[in-house]
C-alpha positions in Angstrom: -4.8 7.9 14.1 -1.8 9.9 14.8 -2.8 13.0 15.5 -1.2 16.9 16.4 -2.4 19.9 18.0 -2.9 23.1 17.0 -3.8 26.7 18.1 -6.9 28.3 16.0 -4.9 30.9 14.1 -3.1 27.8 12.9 -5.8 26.2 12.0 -7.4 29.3 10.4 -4.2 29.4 8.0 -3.8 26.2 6.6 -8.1 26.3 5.7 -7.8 29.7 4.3 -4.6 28.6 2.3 -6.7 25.3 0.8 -9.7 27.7 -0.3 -7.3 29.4 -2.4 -5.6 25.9 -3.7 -2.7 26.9 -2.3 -1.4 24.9 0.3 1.6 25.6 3.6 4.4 23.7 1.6 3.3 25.2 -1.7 1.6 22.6 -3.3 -2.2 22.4 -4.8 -4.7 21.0 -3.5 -4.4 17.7 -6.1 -0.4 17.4 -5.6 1.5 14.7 -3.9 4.7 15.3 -1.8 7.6 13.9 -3.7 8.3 10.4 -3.0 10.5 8.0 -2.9 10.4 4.5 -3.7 13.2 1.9 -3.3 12.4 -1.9 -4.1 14.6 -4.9 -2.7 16.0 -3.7 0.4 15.5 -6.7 3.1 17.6 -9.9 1.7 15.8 -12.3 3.5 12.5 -11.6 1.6 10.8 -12.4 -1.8 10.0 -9.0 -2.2 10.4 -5.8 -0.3 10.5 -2.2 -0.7 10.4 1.2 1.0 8.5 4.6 0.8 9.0 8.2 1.8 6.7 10.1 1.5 7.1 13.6 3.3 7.9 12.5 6.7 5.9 9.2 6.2 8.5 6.3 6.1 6.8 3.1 5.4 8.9 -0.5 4.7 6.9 -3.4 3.1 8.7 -7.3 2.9 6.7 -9.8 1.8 7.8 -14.0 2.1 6.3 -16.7 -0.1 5.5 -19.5 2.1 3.7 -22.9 1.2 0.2 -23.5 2.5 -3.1 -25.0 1.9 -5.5 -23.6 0.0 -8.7 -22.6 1.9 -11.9 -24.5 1.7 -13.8 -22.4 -0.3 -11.1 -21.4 -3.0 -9.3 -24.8 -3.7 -7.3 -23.3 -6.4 -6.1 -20.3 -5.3 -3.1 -18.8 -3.2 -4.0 -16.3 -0.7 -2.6 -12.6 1.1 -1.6 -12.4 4.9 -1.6 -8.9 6.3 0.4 -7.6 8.8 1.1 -4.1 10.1 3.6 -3.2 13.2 3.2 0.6 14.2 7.0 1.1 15.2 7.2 2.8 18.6 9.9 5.0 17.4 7.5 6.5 14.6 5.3 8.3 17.8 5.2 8.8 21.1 1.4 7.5 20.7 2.7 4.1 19.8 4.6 3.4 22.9 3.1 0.5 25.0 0.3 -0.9 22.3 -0.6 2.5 21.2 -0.1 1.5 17.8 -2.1 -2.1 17.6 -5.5 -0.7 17.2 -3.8 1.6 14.3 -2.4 -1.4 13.0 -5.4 -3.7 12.7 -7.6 -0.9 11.4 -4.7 -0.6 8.3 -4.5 -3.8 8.3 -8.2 -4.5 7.3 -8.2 -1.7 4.9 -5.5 -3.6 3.6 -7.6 -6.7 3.1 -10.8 -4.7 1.7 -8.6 -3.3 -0.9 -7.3 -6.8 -2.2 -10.7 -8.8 -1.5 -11.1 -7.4 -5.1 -11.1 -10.6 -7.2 -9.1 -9.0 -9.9 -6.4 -6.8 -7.9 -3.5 -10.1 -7.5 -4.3 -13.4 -9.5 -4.7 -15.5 -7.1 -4.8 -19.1 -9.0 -1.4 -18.2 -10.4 -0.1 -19.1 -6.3 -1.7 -22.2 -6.4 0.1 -25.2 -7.0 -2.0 -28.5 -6.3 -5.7 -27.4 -5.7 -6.4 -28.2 -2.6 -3.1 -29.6 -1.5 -0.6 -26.6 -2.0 -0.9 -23.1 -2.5 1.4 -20.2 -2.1 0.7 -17.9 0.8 2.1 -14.1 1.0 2.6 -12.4 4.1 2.7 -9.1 3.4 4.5 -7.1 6.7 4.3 -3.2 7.1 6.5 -1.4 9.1 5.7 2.3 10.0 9.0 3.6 10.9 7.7 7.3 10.7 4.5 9.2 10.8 4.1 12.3 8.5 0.4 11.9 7.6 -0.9 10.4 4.7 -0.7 6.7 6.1 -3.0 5.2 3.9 -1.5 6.1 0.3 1.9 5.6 1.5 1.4 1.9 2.5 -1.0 0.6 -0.8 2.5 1.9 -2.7 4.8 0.5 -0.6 2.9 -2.9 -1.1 2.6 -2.6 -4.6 6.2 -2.0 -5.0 7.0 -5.1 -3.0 4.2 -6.9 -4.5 6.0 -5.9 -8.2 9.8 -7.0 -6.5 8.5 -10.4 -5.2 10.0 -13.5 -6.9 8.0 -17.2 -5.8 10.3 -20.3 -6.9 8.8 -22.3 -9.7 7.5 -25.6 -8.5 7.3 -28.9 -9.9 5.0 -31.2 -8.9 6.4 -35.1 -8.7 4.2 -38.0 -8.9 5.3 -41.9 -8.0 3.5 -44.7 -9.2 1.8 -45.0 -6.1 0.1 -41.4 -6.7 2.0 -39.7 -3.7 3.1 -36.4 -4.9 6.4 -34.7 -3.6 7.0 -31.2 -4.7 11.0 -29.5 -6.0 11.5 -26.3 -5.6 13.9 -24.6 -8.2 17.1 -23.6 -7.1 17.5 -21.2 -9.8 16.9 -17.7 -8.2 16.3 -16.6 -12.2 13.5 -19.6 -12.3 10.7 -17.7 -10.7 7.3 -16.4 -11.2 6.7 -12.9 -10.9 3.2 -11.0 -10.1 1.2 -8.9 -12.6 0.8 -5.7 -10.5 -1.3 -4.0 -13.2 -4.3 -4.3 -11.3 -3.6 -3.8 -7.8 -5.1 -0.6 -6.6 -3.5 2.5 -4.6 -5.4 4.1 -1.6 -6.4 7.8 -2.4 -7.3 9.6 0.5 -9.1 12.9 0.3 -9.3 15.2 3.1 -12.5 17.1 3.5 -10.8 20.9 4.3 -13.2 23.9 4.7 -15.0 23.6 1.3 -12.4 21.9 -0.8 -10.6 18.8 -0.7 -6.9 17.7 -0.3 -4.7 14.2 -1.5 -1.9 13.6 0.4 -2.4 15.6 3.8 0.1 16.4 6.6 -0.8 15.6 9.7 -1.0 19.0 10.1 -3.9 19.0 7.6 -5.6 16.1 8.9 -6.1 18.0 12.0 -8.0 20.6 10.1 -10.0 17.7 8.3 -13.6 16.2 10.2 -13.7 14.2 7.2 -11.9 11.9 4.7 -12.3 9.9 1.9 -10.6 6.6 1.1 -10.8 5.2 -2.5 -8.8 2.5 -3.8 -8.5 3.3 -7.6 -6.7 0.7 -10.7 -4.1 1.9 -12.6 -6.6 2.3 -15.5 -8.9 4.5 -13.0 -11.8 2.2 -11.7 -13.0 2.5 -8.2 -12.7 -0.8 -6.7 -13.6 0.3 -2.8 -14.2 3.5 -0.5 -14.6 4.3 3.1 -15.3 7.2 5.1 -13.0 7.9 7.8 -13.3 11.0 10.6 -16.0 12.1 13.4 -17.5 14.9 10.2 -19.8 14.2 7.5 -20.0 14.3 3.5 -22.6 15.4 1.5 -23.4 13.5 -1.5 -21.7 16.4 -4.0 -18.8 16.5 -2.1 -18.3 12.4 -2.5 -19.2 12.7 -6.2 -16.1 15.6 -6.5 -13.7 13.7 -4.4 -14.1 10.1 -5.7 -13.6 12.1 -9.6 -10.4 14.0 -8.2 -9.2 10.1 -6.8 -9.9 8.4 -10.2 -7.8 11.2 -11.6 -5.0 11.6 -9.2 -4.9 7.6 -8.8 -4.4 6.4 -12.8 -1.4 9.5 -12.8 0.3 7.8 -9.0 -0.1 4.7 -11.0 1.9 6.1 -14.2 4.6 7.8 -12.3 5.2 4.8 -9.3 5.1 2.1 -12.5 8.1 4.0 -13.9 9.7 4.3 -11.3 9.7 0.9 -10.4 10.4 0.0 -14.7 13.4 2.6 -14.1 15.0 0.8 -11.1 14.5 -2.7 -13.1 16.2 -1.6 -15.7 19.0 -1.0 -13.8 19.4 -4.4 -12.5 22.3 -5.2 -10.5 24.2 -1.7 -10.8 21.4 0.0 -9.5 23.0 1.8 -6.5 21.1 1.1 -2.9 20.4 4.3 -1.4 17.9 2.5 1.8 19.0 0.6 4.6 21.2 -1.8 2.3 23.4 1.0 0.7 
């Protein structure tokens, strides 16, 4: 992980600080930064959107492509994963610094949508067997301000709620061949439910208490975290301990409570954010790269 030094005293501060729920940039122990979310803002993809949190600057685009559905789920579509550490987001990613960072988000990634429920996945299929839609979800870091984990699961579900897939219709001859059309329409589309895919939660172990949304400046005061992917309507679907410490059992039992909470309100506020900038439509002003 990206990591930062710092002296003792420093260290000493930002712990004390915590114990008294009262953290270096002012917020509580159970606040976010403020962050901002901007969907459709790469052109060339069925869905896209971008995240600042903090320093954090995360940029998700996700393309609809036509596959074959795998062996063992004939009627189902299926989720690609793909993150690039940008060498311009640290020093530490110069060279292939960032690949091992990458894969190891990359495979959270897939934990947190092996949940059956999180994206229905028979809605991307279109012949079983034959044809299927396949998403390839790409994450860009572009900068690192701590917090990697929660920054990307919105970013994805942001894109995930922008992405469009053409309809399909599926032609058949009298001699059973089958030749698929793809709508021109750019209205004609089919749209993802998002309801259920979960945001990443991490909590950071610091002194006796526990943080969401660290700095990195907190992270390197934290031997131990906690990563919980939580539904909009609170339920737990995954967790994973990250970080050379330990965690007792009543310190898991406290944390993965504060994630259920702080997870169902990050789903309330990024839904209406994302409702908001809908609603808008096409005079919503680009403020990203596009503006």
């Amino acid at each position: 992980m990206v990591s930062v030094v710092l002296s003792e005293a420093e260290k000493l501060y930002i712990v004390h600080g915590v114990q008294e729920d009262l953290r270096v940039d002012g917020r509580g122990c159970e606040d976010y930064r403020c962050a901002e979310v901007e969907t459709d803002v790469v052109s060339n993809t069925s869905g896209s959107a971008r995240v600042k949190l903090g320093h954090t600057d995360i940029l998700v685009g996700v393309k609809a492509e036509m596959g074959t559905p795998k062996l063992e789920k004939p009627d189902e579509g299926y989720l690609e994963f793909f993150v690039d550490c940008s060498a311009n987001a640290t020093p530490e990613f110069e060279g292939r610094g960032g690949e091992e960072l990458g894969t190891e988000l990359a495979n959270t990634l897939y934990r947190v949508f092996s949940s059956e429920s999180s994206v229905d996945l028979k809605s991307l299929c279109i012949n079983p067997r034959e044809h299927c839609w396949v998403l390839y979800v790409d994450v860009l870091l572009l900068e690192c301000g701590g917090n990697l984990f929660d920054a990307i699961s919105i970013a994805v579900k942001a894109a995930l709620f922008n992405t469009r897939i053409p309809k399909v219709r599926v032609l058949e001859d009298e001699e059973g061949s089958k030749e698929i059309e793809l709508s021109d329409d750019p209205y004609d589309c089919i749209r993802l439910n998002v309801d259920d895919v979960p945001c990443i939660v991490t909590l950071s172990k610091i002194g006796y208490r526990h943080v969401v949304d660290a700095t990195l400046q907190e992270e390197a005061c934290s031997l131990a975290s906690l990563l919980i992917s939580v539904t909009s309507k609170g339920a737990l679907t995954s967790m994973k301990k990250v970080g050379k410490g330990s965690l007792d059992p009543e310190s898991i039992f406290e944390m993965m409570e504060t994630g259920k909470r702080v997870g169902k309100s990050l789903h309330i506020a990024l839904q209406k954010t994302l409702d908001e900038e809908e609603s808008l439509g096409t005079s919503r002003q680009k403020v990203g790269f596009l503006g």
